[in-house]
N, CA, C and O atoms as a GROMACS GRO file, in nm:
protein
  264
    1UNK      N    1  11.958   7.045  10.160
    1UNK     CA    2  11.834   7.101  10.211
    1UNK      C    3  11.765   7.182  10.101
    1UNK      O    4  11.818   7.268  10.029
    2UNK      N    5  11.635   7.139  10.101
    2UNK     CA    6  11.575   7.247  10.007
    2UNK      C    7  11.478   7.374  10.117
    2UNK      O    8  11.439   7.348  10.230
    3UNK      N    9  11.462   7.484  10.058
    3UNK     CA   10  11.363   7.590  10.096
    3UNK      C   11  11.260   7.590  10.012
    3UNK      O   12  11.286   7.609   9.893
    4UNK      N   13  11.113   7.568  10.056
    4UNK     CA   14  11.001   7.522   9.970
    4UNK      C   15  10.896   7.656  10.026
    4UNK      O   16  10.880   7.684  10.145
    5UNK      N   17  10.838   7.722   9.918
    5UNK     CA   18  10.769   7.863   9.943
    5UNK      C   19  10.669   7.820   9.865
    5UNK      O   20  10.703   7.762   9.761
    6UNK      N   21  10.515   7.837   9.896
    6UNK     CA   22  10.425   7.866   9.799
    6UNK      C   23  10.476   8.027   9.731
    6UNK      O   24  10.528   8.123   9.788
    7UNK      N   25  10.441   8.009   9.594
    7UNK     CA   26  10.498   8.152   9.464
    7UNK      C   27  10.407   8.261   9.539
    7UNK      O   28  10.469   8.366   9.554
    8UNK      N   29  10.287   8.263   9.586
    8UNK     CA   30  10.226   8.370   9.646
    8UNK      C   31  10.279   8.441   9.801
    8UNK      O   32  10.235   8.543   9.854
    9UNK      N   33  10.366   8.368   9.840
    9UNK     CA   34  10.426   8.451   9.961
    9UNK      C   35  10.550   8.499   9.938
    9UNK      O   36  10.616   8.549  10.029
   10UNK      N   37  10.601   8.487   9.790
   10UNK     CA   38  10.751   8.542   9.746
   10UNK      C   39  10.818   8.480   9.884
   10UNK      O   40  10.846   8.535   9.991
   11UNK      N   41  10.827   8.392   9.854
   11UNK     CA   42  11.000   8.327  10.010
   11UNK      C   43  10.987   8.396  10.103
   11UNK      O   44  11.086   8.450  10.152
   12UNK      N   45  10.869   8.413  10.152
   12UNK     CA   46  10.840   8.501  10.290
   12UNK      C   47  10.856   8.350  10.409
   12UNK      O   48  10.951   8.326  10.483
   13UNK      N   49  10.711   8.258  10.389
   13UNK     CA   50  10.748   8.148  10.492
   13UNK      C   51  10.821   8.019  10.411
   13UNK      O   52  10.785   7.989  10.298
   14UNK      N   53  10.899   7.966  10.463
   14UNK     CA   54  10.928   7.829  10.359
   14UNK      C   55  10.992   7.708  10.499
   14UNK      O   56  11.053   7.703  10.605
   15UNK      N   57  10.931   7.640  10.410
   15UNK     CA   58  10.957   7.465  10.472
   15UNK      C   59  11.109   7.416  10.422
   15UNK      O   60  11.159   7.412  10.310
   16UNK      N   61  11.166   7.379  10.564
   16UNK     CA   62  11.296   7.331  10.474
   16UNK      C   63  11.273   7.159  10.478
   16UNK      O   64  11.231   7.098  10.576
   17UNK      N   65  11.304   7.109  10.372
   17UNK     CA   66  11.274   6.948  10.365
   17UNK      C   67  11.436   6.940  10.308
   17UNK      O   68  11.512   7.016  10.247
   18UNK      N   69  11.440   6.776  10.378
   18UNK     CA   70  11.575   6.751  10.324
   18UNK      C   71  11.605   6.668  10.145
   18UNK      O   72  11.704   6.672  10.073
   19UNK      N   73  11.486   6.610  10.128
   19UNK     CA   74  11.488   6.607   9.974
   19UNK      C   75  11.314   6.632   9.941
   19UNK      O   76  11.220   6.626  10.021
   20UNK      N   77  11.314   6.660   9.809
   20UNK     CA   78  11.170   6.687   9.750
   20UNK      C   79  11.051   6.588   9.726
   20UNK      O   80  10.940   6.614   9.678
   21UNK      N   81  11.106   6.461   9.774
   21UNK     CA   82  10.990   6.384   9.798
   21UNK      C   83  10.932   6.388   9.919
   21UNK      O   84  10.814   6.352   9.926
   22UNK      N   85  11.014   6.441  10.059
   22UNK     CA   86  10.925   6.477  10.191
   22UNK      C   87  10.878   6.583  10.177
   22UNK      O   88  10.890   6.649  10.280
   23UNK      N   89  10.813   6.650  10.075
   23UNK     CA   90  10.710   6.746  10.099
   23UNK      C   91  10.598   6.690  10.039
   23UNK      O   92  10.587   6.635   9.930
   24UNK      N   93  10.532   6.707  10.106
   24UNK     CA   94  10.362   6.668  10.081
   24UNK      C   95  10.283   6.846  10.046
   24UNK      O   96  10.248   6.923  10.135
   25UNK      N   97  10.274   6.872   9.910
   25UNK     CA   98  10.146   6.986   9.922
   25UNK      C   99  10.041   6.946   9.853
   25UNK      O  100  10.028   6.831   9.812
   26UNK      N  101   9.916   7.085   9.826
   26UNK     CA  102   9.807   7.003   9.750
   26UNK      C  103   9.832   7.007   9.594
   26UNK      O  104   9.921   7.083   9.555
   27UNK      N  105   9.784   6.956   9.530
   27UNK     CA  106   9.765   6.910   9.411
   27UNK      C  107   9.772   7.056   9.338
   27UNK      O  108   9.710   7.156   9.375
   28UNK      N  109   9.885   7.045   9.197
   28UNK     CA  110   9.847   7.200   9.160
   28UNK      C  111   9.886   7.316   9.191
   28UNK      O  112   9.893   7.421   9.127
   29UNK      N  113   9.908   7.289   9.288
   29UNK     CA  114   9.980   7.443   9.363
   29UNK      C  115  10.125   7.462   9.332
   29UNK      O  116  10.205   7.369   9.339
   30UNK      N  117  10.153   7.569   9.303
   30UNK     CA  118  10.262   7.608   9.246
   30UNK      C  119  10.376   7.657   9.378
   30UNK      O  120  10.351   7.727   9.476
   31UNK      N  121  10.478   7.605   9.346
   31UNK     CA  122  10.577   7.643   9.477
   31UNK      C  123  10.714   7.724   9.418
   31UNK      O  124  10.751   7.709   9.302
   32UNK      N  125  10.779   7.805   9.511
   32UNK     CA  126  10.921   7.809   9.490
   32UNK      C  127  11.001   7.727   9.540
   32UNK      O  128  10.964   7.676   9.646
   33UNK      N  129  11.122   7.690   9.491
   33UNK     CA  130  11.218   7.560   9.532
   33UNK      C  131  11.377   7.636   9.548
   33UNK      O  132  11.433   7.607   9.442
   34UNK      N  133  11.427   7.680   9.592
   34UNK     CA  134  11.560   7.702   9.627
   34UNK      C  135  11.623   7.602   9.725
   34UNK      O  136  11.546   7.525   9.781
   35UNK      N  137  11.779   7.594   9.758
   35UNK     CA  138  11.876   7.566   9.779
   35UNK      C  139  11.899   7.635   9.898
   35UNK      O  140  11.856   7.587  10.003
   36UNK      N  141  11.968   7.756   9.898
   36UNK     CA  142  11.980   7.865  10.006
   36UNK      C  143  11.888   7.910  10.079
   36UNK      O  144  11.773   7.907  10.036
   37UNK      N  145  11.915   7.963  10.204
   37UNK     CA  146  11.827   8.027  10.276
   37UNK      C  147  11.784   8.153  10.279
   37UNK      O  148  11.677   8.204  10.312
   38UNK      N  149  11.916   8.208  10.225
   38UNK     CA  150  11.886   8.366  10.217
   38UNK      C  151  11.881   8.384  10.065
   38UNK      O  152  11.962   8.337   9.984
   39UNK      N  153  11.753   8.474  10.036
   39UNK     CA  154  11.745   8.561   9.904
   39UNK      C  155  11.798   8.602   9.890
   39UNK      O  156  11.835   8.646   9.998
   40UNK      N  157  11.903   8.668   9.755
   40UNK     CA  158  11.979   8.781   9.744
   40UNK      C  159  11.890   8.866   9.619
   40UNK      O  160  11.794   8.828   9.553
   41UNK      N  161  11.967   8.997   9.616
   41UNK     CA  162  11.889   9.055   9.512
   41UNK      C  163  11.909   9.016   9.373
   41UNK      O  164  12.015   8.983   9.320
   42UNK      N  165  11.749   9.026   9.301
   42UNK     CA  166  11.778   8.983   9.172
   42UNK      C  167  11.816   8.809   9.153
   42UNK      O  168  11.869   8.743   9.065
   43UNK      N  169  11.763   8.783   9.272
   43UNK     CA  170  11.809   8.621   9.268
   43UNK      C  171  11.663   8.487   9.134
   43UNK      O  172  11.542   8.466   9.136
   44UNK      N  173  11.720   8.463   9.092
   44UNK     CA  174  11.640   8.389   9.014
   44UNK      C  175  11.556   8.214   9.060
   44UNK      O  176  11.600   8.099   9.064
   45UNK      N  177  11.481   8.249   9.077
   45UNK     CA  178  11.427   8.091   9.164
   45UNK      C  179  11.287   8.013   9.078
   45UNK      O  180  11.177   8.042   9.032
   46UNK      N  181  11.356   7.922   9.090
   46UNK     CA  182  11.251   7.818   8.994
   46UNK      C  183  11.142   7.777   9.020
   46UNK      O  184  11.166   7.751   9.138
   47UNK      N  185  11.015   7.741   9.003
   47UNK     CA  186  10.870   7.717   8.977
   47UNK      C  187  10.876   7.577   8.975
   47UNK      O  188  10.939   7.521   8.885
   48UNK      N  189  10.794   7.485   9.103
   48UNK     CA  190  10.794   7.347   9.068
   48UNK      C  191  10.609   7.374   9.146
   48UNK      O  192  10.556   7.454   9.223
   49UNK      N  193  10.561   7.224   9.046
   49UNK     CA  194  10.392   7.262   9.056
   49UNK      C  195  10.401   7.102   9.110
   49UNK      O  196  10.491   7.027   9.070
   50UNK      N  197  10.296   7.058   9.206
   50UNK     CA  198  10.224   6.936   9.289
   50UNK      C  199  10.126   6.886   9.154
   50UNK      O  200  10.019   6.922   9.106
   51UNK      N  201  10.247   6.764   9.121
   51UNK     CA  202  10.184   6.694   8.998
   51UNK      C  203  10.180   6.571   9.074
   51UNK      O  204  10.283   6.539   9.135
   52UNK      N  205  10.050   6.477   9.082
   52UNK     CA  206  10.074   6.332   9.129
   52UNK      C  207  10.138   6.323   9.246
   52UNK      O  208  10.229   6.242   9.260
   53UNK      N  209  10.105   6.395   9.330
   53UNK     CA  210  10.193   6.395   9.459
   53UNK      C  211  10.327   6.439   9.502
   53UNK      O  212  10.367   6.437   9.619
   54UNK      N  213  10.420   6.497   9.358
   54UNK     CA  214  10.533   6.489   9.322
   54UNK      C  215  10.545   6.618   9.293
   54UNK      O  216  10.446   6.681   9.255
   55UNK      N  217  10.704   6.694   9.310
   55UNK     CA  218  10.667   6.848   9.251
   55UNK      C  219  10.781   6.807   9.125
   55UNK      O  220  10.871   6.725   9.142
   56UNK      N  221  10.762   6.872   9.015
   56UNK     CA  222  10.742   6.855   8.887
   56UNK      C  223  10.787   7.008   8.834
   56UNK      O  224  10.701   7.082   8.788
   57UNK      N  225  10.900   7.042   8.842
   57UNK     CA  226  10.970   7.176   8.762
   57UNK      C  227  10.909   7.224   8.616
   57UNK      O  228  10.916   7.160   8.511
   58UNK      N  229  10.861   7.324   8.632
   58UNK     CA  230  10.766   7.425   8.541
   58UNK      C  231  10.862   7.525   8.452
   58UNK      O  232  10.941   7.593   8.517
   59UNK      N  233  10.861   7.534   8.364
   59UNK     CA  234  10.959   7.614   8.306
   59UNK      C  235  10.946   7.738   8.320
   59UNK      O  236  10.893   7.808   8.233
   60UNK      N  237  11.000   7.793   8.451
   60UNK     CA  238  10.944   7.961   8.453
   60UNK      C  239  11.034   7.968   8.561
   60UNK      O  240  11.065   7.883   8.644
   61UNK      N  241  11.072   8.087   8.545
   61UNK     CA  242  11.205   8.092   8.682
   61UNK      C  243  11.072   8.267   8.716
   61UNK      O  244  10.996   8.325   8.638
   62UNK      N  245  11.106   8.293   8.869
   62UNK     CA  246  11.090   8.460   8.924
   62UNK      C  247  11.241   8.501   8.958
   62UNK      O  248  11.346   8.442   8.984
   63UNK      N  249  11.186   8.663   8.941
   63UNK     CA  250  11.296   8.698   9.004
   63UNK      C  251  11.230   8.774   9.137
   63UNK      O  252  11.117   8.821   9.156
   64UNK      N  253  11.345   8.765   9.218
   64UNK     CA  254  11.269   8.836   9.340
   64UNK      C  255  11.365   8.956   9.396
   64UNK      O  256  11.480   8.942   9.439
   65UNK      N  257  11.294   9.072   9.387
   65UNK     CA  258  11.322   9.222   9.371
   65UNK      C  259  11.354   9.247   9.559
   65UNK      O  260  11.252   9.310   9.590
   66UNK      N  261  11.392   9.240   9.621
   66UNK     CA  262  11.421   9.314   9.797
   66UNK      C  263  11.482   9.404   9.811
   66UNK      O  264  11.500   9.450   9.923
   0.00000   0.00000   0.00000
């Protein structure tokens, strides 16, 4: 299962899809992609951007502070 967050809601709402081709977003938009459900502190989570319909890993990890 993945947890799929647009980067502007910091993993507040997220879509769980069972692989990364059933998510459909718009074009461009930058998402978070985790594994787990729960954040932990200081947890490091990776940046994938809606390239061609496809999300496409960005070289930039966040960290997210709770």
């Amino acid at each position: 299962m993945y947890y799929i967050s647009k980067v502007e809601n910091n993993c507040a709402l997220s879509v769980r899809k069972k692989r990364l081709g059933d998510f459909k977003g718009k074009e461009g938009a930058r998402y978070h992609v985790r594994k787990r459900k729960a954040v932990e502190m200081l947890d490091f989570i990776p940046v994938y951007e809606m390239v061609g319909g496809k999300l496409k890993l960005v070289n930039e990890l966040h960290t997210m502070w709770i």
